[in-house]
Phi, psi and omega in degrees: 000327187286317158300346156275310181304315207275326187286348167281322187294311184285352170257352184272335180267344174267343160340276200312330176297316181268351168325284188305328199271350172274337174294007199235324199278143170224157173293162179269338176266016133274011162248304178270187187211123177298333187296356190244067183267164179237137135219174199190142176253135163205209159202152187297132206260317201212150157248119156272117202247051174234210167277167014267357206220158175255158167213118165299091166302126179247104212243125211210121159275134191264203192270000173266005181093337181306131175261156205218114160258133171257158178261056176308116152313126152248196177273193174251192183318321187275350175262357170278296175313305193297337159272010177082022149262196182208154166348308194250045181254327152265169156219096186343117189130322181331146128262119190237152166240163195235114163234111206230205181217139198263157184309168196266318195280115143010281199305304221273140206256324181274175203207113167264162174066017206260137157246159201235094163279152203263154170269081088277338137126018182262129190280153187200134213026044170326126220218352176104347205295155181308131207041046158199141214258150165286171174224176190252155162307000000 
């Protein structure tokens, strides 16, 4: 008897642990819209290198003169290291063009599913985006 409560207790606590973390994961079709590919040249403003997502600010001028940062979504960090990328793989400065999907919500700035090409022609956090293939580092 005693051994079934710690095995009910012990399977009720790894619920409660992992709980949170599949409620933190989302499909990429509730957020982004396919019907809304992007692409764009610009240069890199900023990296945010952390979980659950890496995100590039790509800063883009438009054809009214107005600057535009778009939030490119990457994986996550950790799965970007296990494919060779690194920290220092972008750089503030950069000029990248970027082709992705743009978010469903208006408002919203960020592009998902995104490969992010280098102007030397090296694809860099490939996302699946529409007509391009992942690539190897």
């Amino acid at each position: 008897m005693t051994s079934r409560i710690a095995i009910t207790l012990a399977a009720a606590a790894a619920c409660i642990a992992f709980s949170g973390e599949a409620a933190a994961h989302h499909s990429t079709a509730a957020e982004f819209d396919k019907q809304k590919p992007i692409t764009f040249t610009g240069t890199i403003k900023k990296i945010d290198w952390m979980n659950p997502h890496i995100y590039t600010h790509v800063e883009v001028k438009g054809a009214d003169g107005k600057t535009v940062v778009y939030r490119v979504e990457g994986g996550p960090p950790n799965a970007l290291f296990r494919q060779g990328w690194r920290k220092d793989s972008l750089h503030v400065g950069d000029t990248v063009t970027v082709s992705g999907l743009r978010a469903k919500n208006e408002a919203s700035m960020n592009v998902g599913q995104a490969t992010i090409t280098t102007a030397d022609g090296k694809r860099v956090f490939t996302g699946e985006a529409p007509g391009h293939a992942a690539a190897a580092p």
